[in-house]
PQR file with spaces between the fields and no chain letter, atoms N, CA, C, O and H, PARSE charges and radii, in Angstrom:
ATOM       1  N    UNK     1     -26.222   44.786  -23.656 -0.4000 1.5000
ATOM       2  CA   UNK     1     -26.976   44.535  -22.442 -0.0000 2.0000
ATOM       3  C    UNK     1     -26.011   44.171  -21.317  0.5500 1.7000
ATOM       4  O    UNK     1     -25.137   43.322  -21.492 -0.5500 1.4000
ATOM       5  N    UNK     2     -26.159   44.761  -20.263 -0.4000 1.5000
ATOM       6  CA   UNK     2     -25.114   44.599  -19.479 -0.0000 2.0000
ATOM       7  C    UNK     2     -25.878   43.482  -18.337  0.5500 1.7000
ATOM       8  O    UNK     2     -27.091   43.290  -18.261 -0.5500 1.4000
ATOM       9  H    UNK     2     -26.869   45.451  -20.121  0.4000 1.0000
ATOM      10  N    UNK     3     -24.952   42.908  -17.605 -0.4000 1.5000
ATOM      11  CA   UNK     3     -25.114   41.707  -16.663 -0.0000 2.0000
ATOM      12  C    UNK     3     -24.796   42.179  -15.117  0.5500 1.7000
ATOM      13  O    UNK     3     -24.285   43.288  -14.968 -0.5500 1.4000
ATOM      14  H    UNK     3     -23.966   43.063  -17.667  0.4000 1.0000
ATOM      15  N    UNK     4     -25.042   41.488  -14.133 -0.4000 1.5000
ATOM      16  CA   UNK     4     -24.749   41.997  -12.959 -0.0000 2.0000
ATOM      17  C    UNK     4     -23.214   42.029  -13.120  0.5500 1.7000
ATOM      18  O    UNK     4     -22.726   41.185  -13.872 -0.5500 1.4000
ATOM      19  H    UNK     4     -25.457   40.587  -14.254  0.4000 1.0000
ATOM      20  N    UNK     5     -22.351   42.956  -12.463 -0.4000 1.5000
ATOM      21  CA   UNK     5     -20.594   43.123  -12.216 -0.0000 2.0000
ATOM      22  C    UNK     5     -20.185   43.245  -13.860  0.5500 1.7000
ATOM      23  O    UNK     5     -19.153   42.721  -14.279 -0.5500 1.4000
ATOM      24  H    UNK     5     -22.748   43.641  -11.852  0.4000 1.0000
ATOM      25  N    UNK     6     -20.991   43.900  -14.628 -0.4000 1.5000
ATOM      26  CA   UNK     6     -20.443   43.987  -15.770 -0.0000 2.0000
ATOM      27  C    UNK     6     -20.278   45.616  -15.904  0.5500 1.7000
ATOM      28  O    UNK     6     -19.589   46.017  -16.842 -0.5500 1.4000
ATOM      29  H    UNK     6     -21.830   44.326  -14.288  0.4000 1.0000
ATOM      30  N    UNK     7     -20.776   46.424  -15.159 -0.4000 1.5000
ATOM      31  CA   UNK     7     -20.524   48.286  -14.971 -0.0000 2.0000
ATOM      32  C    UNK     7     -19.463   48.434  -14.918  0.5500 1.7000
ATOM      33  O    UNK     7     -19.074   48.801  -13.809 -0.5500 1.4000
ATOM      34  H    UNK     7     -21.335   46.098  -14.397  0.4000 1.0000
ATOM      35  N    UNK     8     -18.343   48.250  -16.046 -0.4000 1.5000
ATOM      36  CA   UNK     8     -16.764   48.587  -15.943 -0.0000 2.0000
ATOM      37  C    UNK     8     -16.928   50.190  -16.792  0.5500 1.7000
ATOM      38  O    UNK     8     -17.398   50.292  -17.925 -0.5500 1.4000
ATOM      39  H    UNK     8     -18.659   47.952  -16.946  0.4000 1.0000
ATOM      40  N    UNK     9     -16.554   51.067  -16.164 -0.4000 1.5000
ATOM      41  CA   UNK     9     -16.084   52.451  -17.189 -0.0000 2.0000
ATOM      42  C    UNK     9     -15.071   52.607  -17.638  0.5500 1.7000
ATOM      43  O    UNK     9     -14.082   52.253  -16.996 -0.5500 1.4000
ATOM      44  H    UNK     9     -16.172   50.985  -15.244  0.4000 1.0000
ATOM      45  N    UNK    10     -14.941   53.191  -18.899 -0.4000 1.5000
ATOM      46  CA   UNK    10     -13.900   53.482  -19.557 -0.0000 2.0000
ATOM      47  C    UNK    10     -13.206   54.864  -18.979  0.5500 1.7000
ATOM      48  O    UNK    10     -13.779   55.622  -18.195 -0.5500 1.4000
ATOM      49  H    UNK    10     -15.745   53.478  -19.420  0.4000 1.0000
ATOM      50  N    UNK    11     -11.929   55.057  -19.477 -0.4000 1.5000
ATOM      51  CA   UNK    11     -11.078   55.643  -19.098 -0.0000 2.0000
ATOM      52  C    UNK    11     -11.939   57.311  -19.072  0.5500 1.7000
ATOM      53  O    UNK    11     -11.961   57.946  -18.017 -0.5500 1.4000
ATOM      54  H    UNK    11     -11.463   54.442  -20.113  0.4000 1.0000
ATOM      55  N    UNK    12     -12.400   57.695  -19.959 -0.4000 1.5000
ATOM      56  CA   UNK    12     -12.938   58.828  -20.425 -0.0000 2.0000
ATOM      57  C    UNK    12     -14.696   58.768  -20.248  0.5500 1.7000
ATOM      58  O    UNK    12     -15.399   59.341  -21.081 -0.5500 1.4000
ATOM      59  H    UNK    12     -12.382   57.180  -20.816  0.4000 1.0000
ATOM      60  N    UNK    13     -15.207   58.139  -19.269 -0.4000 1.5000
ATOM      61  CA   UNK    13     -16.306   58.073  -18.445 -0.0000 2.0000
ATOM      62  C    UNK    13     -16.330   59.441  -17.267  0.5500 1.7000
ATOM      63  O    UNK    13     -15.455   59.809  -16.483 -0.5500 1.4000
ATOM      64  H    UNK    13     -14.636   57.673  -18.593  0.4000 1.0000
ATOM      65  N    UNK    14     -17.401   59.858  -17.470 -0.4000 1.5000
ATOM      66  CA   UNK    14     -17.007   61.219  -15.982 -0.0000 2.0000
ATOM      67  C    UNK    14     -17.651   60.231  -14.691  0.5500 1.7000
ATOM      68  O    UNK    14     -18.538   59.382  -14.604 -0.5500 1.4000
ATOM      69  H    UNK    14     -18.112   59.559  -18.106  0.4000 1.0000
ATOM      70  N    UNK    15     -16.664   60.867  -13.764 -0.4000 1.5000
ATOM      71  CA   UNK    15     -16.907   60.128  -12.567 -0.0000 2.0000
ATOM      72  C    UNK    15     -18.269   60.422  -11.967  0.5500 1.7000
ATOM      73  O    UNK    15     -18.839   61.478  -12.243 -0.5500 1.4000
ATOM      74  H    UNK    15     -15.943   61.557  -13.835  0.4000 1.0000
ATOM      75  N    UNK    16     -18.740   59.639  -11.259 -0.4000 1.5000
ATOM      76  CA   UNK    16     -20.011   60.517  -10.317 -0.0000 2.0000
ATOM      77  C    UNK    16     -19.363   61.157   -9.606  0.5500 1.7000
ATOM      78  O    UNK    16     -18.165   61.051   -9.340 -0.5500 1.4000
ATOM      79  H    UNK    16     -18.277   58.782  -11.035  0.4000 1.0000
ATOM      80  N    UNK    17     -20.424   62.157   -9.101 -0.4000 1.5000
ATOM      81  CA   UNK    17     -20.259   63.384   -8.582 -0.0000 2.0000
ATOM      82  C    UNK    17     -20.087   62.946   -6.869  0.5500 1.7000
ATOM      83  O    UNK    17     -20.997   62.200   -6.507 -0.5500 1.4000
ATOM      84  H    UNK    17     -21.396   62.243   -9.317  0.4000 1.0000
ATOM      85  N    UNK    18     -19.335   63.203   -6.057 -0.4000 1.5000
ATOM      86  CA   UNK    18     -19.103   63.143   -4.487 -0.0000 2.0000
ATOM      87  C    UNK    18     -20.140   63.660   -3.507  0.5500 1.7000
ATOM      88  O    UNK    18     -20.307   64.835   -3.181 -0.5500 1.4000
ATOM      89  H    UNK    18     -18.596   63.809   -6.351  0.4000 1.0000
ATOM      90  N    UNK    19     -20.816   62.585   -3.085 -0.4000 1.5000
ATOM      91  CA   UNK    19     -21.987   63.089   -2.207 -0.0000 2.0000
ATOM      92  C    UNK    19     -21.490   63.849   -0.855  0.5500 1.7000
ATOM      93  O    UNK    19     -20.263   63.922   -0.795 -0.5500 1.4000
ATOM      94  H    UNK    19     -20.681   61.630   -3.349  0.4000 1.0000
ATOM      95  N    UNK    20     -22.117   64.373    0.134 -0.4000 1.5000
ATOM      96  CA   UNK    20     -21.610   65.028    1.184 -0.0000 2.0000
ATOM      97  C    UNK    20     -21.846   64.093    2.522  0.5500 1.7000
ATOM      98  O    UNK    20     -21.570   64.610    3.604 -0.5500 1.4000
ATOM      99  H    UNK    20     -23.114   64.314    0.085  0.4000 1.0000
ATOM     100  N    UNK    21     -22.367   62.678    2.497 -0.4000 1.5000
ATOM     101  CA   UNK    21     -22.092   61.627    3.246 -0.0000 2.0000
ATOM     102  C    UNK    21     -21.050   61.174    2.802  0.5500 1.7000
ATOM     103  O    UNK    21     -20.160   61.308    3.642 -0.5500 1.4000
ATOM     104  H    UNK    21     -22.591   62.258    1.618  0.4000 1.0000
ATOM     105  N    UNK    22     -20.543   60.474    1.467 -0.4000 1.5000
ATOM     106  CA   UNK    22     -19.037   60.006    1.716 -0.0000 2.0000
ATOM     107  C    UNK    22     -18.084   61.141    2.205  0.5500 1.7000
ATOM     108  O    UNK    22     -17.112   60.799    2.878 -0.5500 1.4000
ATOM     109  H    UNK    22     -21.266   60.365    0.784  0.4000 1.0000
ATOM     110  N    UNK    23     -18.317   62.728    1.869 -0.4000 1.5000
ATOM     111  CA   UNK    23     -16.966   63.303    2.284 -0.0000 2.0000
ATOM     112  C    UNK    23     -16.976   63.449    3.963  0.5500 1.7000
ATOM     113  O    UNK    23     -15.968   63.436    4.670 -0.5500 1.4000
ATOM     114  H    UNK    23     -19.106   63.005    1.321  0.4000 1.0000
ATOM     115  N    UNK    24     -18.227   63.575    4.375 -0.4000 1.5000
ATOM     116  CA   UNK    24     -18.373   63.252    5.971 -0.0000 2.0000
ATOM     117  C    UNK    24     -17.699   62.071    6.383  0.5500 1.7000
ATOM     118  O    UNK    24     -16.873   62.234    7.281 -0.5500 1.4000
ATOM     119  H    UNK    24     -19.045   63.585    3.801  0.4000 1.0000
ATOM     120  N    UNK    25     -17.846   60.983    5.967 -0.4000 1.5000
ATOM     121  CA   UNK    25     -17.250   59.628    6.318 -0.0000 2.0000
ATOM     122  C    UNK    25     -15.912   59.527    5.969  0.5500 1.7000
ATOM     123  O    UNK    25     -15.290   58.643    6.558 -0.5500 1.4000
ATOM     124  H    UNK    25     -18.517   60.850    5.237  0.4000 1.0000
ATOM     125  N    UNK    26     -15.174   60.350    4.990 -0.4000 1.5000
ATOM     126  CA   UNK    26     -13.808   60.628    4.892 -0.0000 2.0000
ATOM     127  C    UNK    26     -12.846   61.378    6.194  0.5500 1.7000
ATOM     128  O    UNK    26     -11.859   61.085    6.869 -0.5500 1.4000
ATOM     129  H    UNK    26     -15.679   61.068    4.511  0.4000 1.0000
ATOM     130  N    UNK    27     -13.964   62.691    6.038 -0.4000 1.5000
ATOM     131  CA   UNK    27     -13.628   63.229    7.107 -0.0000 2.0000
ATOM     132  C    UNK    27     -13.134   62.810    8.688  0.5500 1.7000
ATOM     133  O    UNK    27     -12.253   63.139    9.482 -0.5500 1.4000
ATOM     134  H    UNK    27     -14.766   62.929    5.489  0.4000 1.0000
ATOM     135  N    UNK    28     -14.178   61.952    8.623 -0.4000 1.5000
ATOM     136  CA   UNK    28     -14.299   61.300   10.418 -0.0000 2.0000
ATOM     137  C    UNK    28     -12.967   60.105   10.380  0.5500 1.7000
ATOM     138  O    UNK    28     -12.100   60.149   11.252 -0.5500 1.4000
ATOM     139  H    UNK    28     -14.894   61.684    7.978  0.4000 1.0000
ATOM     140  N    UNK    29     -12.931   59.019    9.227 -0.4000 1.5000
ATOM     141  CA   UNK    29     -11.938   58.268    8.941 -0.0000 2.0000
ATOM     142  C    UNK    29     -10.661   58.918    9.457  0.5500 1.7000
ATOM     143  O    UNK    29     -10.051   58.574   10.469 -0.5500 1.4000
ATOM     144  H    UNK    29     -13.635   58.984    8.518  0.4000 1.0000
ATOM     145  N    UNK    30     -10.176   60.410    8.195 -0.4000 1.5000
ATOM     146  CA   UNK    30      -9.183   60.446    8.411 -0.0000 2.0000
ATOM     147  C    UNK    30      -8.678   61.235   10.027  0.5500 1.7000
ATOM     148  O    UNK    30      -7.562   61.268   10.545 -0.5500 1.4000
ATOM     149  H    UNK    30     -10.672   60.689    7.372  0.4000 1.0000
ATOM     150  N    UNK    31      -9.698   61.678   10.401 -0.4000 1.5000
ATOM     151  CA   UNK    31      -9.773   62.477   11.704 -0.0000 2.0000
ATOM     152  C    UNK    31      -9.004   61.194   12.773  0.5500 1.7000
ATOM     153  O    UNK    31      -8.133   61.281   13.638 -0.5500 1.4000
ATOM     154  H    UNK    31     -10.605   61.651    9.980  0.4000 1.0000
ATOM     155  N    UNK    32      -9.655   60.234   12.329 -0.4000 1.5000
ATOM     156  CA   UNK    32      -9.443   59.015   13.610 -0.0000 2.0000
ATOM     157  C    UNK    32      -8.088   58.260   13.207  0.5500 1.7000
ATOM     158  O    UNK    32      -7.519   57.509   13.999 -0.5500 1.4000
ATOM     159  H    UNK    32     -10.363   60.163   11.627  0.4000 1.0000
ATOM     160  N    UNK    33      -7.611   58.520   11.903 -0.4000 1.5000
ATOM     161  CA   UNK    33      -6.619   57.955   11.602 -0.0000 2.0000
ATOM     162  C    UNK    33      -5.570   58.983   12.114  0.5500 1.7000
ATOM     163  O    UNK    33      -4.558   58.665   12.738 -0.5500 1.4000
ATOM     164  H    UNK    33      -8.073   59.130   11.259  0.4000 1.0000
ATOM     165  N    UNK    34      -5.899   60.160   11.805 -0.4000 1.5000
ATOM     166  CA   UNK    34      -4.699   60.946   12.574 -0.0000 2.0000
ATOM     167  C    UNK    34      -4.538   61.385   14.053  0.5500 1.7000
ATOM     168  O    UNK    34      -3.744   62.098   14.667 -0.5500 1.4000
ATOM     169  H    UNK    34      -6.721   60.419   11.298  0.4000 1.0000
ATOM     170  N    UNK    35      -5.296   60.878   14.264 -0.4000 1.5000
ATOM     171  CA   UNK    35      -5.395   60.860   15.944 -0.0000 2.0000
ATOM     172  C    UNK    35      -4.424   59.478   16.491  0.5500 1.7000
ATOM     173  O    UNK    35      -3.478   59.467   17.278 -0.5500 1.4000
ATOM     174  H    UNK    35      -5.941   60.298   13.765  0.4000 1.0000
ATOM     175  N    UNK    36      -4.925   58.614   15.911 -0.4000 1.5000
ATOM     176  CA   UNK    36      -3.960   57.301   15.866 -0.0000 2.0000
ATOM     177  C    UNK    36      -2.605   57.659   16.137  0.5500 1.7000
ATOM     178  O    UNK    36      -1.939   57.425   17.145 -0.5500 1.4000
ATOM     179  H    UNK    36      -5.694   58.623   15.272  0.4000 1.0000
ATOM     180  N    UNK    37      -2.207   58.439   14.782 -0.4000 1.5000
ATOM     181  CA   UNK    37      -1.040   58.288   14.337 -0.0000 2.0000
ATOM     182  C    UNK    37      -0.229   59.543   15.294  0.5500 1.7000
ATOM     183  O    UNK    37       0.880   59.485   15.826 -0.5500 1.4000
ATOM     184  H    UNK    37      -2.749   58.629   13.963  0.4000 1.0000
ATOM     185  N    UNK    38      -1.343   60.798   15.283 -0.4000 1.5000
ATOM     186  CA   UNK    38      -0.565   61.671   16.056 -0.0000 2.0000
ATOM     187  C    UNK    38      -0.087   60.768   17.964  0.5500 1.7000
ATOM     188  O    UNK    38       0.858   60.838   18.751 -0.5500 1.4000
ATOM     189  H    UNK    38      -2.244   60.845   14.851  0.4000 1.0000
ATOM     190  N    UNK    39      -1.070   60.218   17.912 -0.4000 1.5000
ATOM     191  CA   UNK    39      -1.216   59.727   19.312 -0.0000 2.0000
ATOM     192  C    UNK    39      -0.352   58.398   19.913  0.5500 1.7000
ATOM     193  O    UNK    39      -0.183   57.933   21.040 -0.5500 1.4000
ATOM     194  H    UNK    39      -1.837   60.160   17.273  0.4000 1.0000
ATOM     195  N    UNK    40       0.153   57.999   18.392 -0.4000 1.5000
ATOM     196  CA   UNK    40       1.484   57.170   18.721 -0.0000 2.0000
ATOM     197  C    UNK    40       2.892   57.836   18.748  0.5500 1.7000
ATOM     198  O    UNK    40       3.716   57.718   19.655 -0.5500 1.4000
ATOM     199  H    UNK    40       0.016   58.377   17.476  0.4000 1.0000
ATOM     200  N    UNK    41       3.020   58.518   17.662 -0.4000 1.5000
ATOM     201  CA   UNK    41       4.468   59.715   18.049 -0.0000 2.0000
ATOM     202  C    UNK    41       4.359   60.067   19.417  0.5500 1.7000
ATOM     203  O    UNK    41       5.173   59.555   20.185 -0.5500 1.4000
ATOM     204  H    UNK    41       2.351   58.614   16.925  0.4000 1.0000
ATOM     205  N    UNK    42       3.426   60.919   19.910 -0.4000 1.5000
ATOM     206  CA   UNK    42       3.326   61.431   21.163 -0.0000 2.0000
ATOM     207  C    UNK    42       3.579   60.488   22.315  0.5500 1.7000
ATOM     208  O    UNK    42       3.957   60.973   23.382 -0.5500 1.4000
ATOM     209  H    UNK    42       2.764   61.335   19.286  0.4000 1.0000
ATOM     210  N    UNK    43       3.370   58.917   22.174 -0.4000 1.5000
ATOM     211  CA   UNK    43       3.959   58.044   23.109 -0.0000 2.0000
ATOM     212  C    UNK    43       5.094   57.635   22.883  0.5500 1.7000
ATOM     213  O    UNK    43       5.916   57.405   23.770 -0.5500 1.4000
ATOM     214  H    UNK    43       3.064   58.523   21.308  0.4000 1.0000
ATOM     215  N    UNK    44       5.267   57.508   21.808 -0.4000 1.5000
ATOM     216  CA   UNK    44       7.002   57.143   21.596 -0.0000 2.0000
ATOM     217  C    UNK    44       7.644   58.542   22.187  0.5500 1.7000
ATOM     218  O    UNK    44       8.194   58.448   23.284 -0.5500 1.4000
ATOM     219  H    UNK    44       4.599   57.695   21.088  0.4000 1.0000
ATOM     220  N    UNK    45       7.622   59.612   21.654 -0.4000 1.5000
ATOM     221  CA   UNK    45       8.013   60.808   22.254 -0.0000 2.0000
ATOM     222  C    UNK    45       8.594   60.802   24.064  0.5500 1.7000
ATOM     223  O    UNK    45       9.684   60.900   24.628 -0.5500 1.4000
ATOM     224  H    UNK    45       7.175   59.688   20.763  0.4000 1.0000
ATOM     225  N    UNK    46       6.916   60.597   24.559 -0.4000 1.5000
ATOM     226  CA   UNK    46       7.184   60.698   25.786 -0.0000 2.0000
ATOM     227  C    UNK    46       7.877   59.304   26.308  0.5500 1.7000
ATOM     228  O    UNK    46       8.544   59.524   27.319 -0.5500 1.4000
ATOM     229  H    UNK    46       6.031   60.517   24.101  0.4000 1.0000
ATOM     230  N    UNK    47       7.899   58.081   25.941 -0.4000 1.5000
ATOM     231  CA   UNK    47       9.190   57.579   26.591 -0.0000 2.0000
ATOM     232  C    UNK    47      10.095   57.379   26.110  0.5500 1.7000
ATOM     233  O    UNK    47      10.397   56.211   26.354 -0.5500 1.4000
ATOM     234  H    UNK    47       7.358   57.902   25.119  0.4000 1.0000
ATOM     235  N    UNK    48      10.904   57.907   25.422 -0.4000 1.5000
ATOM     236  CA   UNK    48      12.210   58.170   25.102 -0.0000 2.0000
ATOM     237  C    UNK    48      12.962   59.020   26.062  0.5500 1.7000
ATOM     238  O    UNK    48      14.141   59.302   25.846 -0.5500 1.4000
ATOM     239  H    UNK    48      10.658   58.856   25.224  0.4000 1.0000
């Protein structure tokens, strides 16, 4: 009988399957993270 915070899986458990809201919310994450990142090179860039 399992308890609340007791859902640990074993190694050889299949994962759930990836809904198409988390990969949307990945998407947008990493979109904004590389915008960040492109968008700091591009200032270091330009004042050098």
């Amino acid at each position: 009988m399992k308890k609340d915070g007791e859902d640990l899986s074993l190694p050889g458990d299949k994962k759930p399957a990836y809904t198409m809201n988390r990969l949307a919310l990945w998407i947008v994450v990493g979109a904004f993270g590389a915008y960040l990142l492109l968008s700091g090179i591009f200032g270091m860039l330009a004042r050098a």
